[in-house]
C-alpha positions as CSV (number, residue, x, y, z in Angstrom):
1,X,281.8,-85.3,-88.8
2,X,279.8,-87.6,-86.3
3,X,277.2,-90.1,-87.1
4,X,273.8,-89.3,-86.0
5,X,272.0,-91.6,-84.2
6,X,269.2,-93.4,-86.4
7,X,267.6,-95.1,-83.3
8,X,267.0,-94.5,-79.7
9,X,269.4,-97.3,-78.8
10,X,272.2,-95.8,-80.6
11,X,271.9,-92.4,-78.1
12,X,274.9,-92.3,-75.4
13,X,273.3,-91.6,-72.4
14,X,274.4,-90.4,-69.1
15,X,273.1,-89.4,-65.8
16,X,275.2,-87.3,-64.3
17,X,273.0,-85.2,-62.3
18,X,271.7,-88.7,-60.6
19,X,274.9,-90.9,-60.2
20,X,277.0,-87.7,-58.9
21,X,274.3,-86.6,-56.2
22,X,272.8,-87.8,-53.3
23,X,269.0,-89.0,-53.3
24,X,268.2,-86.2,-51.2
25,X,268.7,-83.8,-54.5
26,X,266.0,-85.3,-56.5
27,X,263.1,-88.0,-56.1
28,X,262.9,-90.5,-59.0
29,X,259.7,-90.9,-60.8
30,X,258.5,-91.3,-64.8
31,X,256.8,-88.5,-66.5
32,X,252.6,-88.7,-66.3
33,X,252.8,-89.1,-70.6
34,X,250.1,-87.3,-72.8
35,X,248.0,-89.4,-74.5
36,X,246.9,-88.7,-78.5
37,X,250.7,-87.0,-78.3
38,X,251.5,-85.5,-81.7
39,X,254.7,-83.5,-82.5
40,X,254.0,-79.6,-83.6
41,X,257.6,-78.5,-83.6
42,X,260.9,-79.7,-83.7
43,X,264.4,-78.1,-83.4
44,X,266.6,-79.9,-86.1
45,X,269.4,-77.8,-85.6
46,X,269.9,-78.4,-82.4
47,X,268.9,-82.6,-82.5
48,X,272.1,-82.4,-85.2
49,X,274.3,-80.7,-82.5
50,X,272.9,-83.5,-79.5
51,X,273.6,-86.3,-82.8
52,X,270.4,-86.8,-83.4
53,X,269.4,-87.5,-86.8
54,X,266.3,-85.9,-88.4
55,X,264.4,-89.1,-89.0
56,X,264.7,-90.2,-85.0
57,X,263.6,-86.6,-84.2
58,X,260.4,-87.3,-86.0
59,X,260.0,-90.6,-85.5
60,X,257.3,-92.5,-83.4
61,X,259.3,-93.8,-80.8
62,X,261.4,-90.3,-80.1
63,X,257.9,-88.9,-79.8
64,X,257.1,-91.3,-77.4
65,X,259.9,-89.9,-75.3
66,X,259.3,-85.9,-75.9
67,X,255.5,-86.9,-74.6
68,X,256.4,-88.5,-71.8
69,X,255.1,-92.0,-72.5
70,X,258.5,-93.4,-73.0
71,X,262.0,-93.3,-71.4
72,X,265.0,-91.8,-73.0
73,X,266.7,-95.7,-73.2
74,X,269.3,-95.6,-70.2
75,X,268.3,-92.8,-68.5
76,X,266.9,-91.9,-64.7
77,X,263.9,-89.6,-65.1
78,X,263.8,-87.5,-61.5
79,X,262.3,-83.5,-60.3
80,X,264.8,-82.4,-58.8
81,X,264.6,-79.9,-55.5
82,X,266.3,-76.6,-54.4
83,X,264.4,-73.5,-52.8
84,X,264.9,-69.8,-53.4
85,X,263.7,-66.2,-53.5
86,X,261.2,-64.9,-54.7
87,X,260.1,-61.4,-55.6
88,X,262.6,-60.6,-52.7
89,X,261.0,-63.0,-50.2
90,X,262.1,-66.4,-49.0
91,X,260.2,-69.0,-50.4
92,X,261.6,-72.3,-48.5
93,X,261.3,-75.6,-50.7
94,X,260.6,-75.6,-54.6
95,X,261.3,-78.0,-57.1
96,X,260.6,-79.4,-60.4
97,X,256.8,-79.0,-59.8
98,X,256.1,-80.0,-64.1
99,X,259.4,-81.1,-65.3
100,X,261.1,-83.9,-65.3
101,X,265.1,-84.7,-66.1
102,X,265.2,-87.7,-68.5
103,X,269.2,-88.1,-68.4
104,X,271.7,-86.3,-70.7
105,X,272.7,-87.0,-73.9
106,X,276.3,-87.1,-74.7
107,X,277.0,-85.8,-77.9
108,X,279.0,-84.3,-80.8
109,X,279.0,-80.9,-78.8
110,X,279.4,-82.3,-75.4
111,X,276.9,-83.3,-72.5
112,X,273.6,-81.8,-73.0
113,X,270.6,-82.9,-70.5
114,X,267.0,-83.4,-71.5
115,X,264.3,-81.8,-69.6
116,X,260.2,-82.3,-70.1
117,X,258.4,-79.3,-69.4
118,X,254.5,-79.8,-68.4
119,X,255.0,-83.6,-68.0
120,X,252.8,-84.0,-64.5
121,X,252.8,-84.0,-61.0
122,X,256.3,-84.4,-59.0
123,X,256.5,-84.3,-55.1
124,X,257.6,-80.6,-55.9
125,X,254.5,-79.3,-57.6
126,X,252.7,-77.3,-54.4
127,X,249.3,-76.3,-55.9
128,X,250.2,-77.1,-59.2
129,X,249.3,-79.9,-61.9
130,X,252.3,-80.5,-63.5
131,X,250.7,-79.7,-66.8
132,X,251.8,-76.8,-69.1
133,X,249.8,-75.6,-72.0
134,X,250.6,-75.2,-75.5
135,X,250.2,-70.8,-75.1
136,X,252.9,-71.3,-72.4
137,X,255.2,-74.2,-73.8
138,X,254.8,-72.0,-77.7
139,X,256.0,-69.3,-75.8
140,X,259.7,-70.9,-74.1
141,X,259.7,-72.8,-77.4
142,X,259.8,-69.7,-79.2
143,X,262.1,-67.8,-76.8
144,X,264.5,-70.2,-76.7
145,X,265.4,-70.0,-80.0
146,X,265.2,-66.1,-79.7
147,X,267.8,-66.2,-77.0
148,X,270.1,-68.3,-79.1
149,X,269.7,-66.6,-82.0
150,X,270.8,-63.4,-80.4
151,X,274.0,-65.6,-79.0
152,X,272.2,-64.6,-75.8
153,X,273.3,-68.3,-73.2
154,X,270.1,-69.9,-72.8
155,X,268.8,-72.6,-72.3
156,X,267.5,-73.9,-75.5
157,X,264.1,-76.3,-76.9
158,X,264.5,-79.6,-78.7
159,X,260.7,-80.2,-79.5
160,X,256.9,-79.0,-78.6
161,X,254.3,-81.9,-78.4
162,X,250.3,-81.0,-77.9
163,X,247.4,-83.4,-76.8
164,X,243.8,-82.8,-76.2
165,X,244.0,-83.3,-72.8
166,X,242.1,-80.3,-71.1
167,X,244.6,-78.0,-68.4
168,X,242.5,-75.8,-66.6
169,X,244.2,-72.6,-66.0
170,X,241.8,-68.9,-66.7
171,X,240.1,-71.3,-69.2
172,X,240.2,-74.8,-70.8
173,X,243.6,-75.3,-72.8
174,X,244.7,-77.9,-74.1
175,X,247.8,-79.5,-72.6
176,X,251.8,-79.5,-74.3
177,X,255.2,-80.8,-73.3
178,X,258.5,-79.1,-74.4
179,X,261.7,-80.1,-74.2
180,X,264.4,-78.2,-73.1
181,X,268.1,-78.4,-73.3
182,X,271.1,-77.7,-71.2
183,X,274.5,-78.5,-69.8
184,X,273.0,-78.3,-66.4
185,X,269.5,-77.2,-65.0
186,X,271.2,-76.2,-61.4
187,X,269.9,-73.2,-60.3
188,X,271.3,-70.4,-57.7
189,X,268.5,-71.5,-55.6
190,X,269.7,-75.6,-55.9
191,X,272.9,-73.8,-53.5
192,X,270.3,-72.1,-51.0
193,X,268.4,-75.1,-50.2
194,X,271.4,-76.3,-48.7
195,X,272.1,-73.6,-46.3
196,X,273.4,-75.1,-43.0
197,X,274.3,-78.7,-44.6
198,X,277.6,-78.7,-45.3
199,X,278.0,-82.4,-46.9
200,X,275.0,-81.7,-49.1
201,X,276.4,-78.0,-49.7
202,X,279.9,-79.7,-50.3
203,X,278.6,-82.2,-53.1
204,X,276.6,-80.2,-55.2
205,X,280.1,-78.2,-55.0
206,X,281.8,-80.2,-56.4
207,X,279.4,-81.9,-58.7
208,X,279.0,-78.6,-60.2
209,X,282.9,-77.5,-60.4
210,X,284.1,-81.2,-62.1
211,X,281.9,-81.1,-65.1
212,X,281.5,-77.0,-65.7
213,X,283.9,-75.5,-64.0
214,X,287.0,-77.9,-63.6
215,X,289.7,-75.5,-64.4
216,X,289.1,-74.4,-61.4
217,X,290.3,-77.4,-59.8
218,X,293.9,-75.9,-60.7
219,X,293.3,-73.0,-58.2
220,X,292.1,-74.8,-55.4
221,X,290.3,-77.8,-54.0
222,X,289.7,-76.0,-50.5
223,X,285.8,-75.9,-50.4
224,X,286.1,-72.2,-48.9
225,X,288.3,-71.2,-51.3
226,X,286.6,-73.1,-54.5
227,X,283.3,-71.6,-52.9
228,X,285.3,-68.2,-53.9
229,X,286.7,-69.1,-57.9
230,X,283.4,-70.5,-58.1
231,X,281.3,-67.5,-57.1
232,X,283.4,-65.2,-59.5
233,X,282.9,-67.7,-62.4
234,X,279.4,-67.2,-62.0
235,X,279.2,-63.4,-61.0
236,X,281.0,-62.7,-64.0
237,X,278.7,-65.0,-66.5
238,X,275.6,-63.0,-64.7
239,X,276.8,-59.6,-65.2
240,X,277.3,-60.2,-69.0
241,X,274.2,-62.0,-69.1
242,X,271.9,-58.8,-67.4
243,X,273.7,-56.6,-70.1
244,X,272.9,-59.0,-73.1
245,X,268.8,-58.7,-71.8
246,X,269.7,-54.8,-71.4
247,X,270.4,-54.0,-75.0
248,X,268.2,-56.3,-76.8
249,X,265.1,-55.4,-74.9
250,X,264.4,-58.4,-73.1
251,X,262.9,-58.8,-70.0
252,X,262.5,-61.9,-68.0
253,X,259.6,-61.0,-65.3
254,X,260.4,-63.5,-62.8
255,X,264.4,-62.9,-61.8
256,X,264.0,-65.4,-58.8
257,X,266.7,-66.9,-57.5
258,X,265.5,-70.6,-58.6
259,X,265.2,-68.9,-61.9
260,X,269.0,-68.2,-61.8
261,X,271.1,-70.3,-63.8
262,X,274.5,-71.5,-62.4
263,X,276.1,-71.4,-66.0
264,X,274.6,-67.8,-66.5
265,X,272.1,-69.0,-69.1
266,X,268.8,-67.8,-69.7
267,X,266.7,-69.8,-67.5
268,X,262.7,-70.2,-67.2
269,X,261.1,-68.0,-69.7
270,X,257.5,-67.1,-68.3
271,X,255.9,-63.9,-68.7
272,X,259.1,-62.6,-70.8
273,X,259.0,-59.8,-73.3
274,X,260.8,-57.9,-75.8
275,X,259.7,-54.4,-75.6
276,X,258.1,-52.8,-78.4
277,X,257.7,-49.4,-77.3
278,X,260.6,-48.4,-75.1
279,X,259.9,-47.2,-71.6
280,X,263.0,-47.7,-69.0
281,X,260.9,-48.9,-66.5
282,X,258.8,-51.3,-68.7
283,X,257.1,-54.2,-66.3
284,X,256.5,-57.0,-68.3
285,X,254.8,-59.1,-65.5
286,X,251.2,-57.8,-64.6
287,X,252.1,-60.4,-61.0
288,X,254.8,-58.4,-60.5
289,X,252.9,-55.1,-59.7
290,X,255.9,-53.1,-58.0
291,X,258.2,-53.5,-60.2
292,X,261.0,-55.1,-59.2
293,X,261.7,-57.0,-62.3
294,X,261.1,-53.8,-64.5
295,X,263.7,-53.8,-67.2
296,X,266.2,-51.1,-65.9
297,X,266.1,-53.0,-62.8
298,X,267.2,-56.0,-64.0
299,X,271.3,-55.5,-63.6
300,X,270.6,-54.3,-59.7
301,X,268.1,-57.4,-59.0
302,X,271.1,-59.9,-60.8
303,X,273.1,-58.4,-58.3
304,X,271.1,-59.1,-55.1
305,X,270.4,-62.6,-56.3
306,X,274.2,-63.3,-56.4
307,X,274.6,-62.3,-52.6
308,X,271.9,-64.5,-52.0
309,X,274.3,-67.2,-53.4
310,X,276.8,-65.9,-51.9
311,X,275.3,-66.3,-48.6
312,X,275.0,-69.7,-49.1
313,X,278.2,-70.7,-49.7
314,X,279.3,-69.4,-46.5
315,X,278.2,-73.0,-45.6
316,X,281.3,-74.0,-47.2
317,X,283.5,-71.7,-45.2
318,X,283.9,-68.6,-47.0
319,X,283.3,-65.9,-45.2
320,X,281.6,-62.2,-46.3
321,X,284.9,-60.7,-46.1
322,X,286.1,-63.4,-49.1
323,X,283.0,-63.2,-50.9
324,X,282.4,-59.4,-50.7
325,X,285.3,-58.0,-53.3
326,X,284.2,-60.5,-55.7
327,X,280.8,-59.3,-55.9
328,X,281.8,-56.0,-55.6
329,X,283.0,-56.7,-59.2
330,X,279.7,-57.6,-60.6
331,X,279.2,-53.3,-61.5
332,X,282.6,-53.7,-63.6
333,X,281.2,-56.6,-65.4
334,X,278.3,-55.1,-66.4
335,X,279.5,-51.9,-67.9
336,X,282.1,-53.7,-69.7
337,X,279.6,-55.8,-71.1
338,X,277.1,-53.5,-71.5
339,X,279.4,-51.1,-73.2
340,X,280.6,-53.6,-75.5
341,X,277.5,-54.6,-77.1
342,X,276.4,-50.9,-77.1
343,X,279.7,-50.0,-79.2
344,X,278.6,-52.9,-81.6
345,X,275.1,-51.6,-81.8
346,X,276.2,-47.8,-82.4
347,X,278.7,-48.7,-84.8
348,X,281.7,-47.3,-82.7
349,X,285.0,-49.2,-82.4
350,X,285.2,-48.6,-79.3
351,X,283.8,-46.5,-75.6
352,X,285.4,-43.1,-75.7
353,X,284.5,-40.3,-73.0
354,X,281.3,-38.7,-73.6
355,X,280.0,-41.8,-74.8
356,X,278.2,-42.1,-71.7
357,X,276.0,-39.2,-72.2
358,X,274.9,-39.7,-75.7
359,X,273.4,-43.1,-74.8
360,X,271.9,-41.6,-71.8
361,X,270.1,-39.4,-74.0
362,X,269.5,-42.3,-76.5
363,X,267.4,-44.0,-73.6
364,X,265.9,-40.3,-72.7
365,X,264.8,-40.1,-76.4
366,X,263.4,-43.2,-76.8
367,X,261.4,-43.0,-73.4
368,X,259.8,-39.9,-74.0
369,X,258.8,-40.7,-77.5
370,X,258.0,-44.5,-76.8
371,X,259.8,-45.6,-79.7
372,X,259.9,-49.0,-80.7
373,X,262.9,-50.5,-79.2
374,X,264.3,-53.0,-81.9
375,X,263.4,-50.8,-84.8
376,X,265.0,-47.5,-83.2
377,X,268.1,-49.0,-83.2
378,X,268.1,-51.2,-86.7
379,X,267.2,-47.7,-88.3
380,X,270.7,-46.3,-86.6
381,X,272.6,-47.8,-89.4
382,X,270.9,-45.2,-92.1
383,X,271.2,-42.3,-89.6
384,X,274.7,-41.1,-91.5
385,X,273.9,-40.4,-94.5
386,X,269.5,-40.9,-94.7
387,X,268.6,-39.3,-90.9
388,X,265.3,-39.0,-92.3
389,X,264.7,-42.8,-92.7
390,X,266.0,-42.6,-89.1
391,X,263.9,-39.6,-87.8
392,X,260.6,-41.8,-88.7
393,X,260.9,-44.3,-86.3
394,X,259.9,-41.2,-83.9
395,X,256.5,-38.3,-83.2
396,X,259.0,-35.8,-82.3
397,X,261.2,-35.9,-85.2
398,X,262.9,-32.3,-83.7
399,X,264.1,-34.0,-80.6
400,X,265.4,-37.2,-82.6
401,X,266.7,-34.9,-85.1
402,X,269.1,-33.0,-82.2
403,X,270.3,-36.6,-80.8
404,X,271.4,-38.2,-84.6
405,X,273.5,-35.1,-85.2
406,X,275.6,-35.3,-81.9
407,X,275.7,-38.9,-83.2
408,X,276.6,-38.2,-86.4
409,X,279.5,-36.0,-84.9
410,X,280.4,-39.2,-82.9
411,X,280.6,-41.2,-85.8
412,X,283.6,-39.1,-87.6
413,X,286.0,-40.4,-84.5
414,X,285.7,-43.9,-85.9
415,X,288.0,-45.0,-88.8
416,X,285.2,-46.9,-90.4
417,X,283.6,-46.5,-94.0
418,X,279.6,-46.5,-94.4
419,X,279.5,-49.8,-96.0
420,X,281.8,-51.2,-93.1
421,X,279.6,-49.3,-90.3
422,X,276.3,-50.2,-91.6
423,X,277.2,-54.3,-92.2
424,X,278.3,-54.4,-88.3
425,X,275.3,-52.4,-87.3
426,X,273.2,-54.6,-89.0
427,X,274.8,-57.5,-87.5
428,X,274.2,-56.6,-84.1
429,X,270.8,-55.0,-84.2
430,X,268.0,-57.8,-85.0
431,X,265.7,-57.1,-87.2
432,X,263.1,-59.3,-86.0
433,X,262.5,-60.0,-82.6
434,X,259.9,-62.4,-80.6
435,X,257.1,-59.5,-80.0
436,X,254.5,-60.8,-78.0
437,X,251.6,-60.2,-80.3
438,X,253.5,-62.3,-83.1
439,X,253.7,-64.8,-80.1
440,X,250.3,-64.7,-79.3
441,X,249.9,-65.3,-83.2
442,X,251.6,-68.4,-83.0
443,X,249.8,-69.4,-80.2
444,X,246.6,-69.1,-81.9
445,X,247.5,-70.7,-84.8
446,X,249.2,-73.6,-82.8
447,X,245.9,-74.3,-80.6
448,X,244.3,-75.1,-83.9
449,X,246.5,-77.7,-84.9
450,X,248.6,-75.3,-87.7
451,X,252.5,-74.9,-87.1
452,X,253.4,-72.1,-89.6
453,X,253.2,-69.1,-88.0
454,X,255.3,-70.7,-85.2
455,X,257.2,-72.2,-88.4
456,X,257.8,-69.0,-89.6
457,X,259.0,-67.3,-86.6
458,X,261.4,-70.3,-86.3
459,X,262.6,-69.2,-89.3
460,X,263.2,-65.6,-88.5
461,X,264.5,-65.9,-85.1
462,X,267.1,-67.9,-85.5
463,X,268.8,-65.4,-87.6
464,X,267.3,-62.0,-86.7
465,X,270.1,-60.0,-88.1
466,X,269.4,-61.1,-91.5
467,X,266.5,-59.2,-93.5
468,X,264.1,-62.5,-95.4
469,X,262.3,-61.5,-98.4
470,X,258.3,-62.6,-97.9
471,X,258.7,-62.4,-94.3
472,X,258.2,-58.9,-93.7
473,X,255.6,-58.7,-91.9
474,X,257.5,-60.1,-88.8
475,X,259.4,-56.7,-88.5
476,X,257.0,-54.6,-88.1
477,X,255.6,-52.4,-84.8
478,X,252.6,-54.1,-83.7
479,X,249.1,-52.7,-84.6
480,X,247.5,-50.7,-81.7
481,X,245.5,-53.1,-80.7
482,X,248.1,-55.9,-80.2
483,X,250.1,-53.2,-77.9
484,X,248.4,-54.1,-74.3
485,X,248.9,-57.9,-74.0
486,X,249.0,-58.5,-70.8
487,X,251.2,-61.8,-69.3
488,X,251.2,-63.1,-66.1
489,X,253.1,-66.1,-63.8
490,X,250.6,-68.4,-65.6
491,X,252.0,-67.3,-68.6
């Protein structure tokens, strides 16, 4: 087992992202810090997997770093810049407009990169202020750990700082920093804003293929034909990614193209959600007011933003009629993936014919009867042999009723005993999921100084699957009243 570091000095730190890339990628500059910083979370799981030890995470000089009023010892602190669309419409230049790349820190589990969150103006921010808010900066911290805890790829949340410094955004808030993590913050739009540069296109080619991809390096080193292994590398990663949201109920909101992770990792959590009561066309983003990023629309929009990557790697050579059959496999993908996870969550060992219409008339059921999402399926495991447990989770219990006896029909084609069915169920349908009133709970709590509802949800979130005595309140279908929160980009 590894040491973990005990000081700052003791952290190896690279800078990848700034040694391997031209200037024009990124503009150097140090974080504006927050003054009267103090820590309100921290991730100690994942500072053990980076080699931190817990006494540097909470120590005064690490917090000096996660508020931006020191640097990480050794590293370049830039905002890096790529463009991209968004909500379907060329947007031209973006950027880091409020974060800031500190380095990366190489560690028992490889390279991860440290990224500030809300940390101040860059030459990227547009109308912005660089400043996040603690509502905002609970809410990625919060879904981070969601994501991972689902073994969803994501990017994942080292620490949340708050100060009293005032953001102005519908109201006074007061202003927060988090830290994410990741191999690599490169985004499908970093490859767009180099349409029609072919050395700048070339670089960030091969910067990205050498430490992510290199196996690919054994195919190929023709930029044309790299263009191609790498495009299917990250078609594939996106198509299991959109089916991973799909049957956990997430949605994103903001499927942008600079919101697009090259690794396929969930990237830029803003107005997210995890739906409550189901409804196949649930918008989760009161911005996005036609819908493109409702939740069944999410696989189809993943889609699109890979031929918007694709189109910019034609810089590199490739042509349409290289880069059309492999994202013409992105449907395959999906409905492996997505079938896959469903099998897991139904308790079947595997997709057999006529599996396709029972879980279309699983979705049908729970969209007319607005069931919740999460609890619908957790219940499935009891369907067998106590359908009435099951049949509660639903106002027209005669409809519901119909469905779980096809199902239970289904079930007898498995070679699988109760006991066995009902542990796997259980093991892939969380129990407790990030709703967005238990968010906005945290939220609350966190804007008066107290941690331990976001505490708690720590707790829960990071294993859903697993049923916590005392905590049961966090698996419950939200009162009416917390039903219509509404989230927008400023979310």
């Amino acid at each position: 087992m590894s040491v973990l570091a005990s000081t700052l000095d003791d952290l190896r730190v690279s800078n990848g992202f700034a040694s391997s890339l031209p200037e024009t990628f990124y503009t150097l500059l140090q974080p504006s810090g927050l003054r009267d910083a103090q820590l309100l979370h921290a991730n100690d799981d994942l500072a053990q997997r980076l080699g931190l030890s817990q006494a540097l995470l909470h120590s005064p000089e690490m917090l000096a770093v996660l508020s931006g009023n020191a640097p990480l010892p050794g590293g370049k602190s830039l905002a890096a810049v790529y463009s991209g669309h968004q909500f379907g419409v060329w947007a031209g230049q973006l950027g880091d407009g409020r974060a800031h790349l500190l380095g990366a820190i190489d560690g028992p589990q490889g390279t991860q990169e440290l990224q500030l969150k809300g940390s101040g103006l860059t030459p990227y921010s547009r109308m912005g202020d660089g400043r996040a808010v603690i509502r905002s900066s609970v809410r990625e911290y919060l879904a981070s750990v969601a994501m991972k805890g689902l073994s969803i790829p994501t990017t994942e949340a080292l620490a949340i700082v708050t100060s009293p410094v005032p953001v102005y955004r519908e109201t006074v808030e007061r202003a927060a920093i988090v830290t994410r993590v990741a191999p690599s913050f490169v985004r499908f739009g970093s490859f767009e804003h180099w349409l029609g540069h072919p050395e700048e296109m070339q670089a960030l080619l091969h910067y990205v293929v050498q430490n992510f991809y290199p196996a690919l390096y054994k195919n190929s080193e023709d930029h044309a034909e790299l263009a191609r292994l790498l495009l299917t590398e990250v078609t594939q990663r996106t198509a299991y990614l959109m089916a991973d949201w799909l049957t956990v109920g997430f949605c994103h909101g903001v499927m942008n193209t600079d919101n697009m992770s090259i690794l396929g990792l969930t990237l830029d959590f803003g107005p997210f959600g995890f739906m409550d009561a189901f409804q196949a066309n649930h918008i989760c983003n009161t911005t996005d007011q036609q819908g493109r990023y409702a939740w069944n629309q999410q696989p189809s929009v993943g889609h699109w933003n890979l031929y918007r990557l694709a189109s910019a790697m034609t810089t590199l050579g490739a042509t349409p009629e290289t880069l059309n059959p492999v994202l013409q496999q992105y449907e395959g993908w999906f409905l492996e993936r997505y079938r896959e996870n469903l099998c897991r969550k139904m308790g079947w060992q595997e997709w057999l014919e006529g599996d396709t219409q029972l879980i279309d008339d699983w979705w049908r059921l729970l969209h007319r009867d607005q069931a919740d999402f999460s609890l619908s399926f957790r219940a499935l495991a009891w369907a067998e042999k106590h359908p009435e447990a099951f049949l509660q989770c639903f106002h027209d219990q005669d409809q519901a009723r119909a469905w779980v006896e096809r199902y239970r029909v289904r079930l007898e084609a498995d070679q699988q005993t109760t006991a066995q069915r009902q542990q796997s169920m259980n093991a892939a349908n969380p129990l407790y999921v990030l709703r967005n009133y238990l968010a906005q709970q945290a939220i609350a709590a966190a804007e008066k100084g107290d941690a331990s509802v976001l505490s708690d949800l720590f707790t829960v979130l990071s294993n859903p699957f697993e049923e916590r005595s005392g905590y049961e309140q966090y698996a419950e279908v939200p009162p009416p009243e917390a039903q219509s929160i509404a989230l927008s980009c400023s979310s």
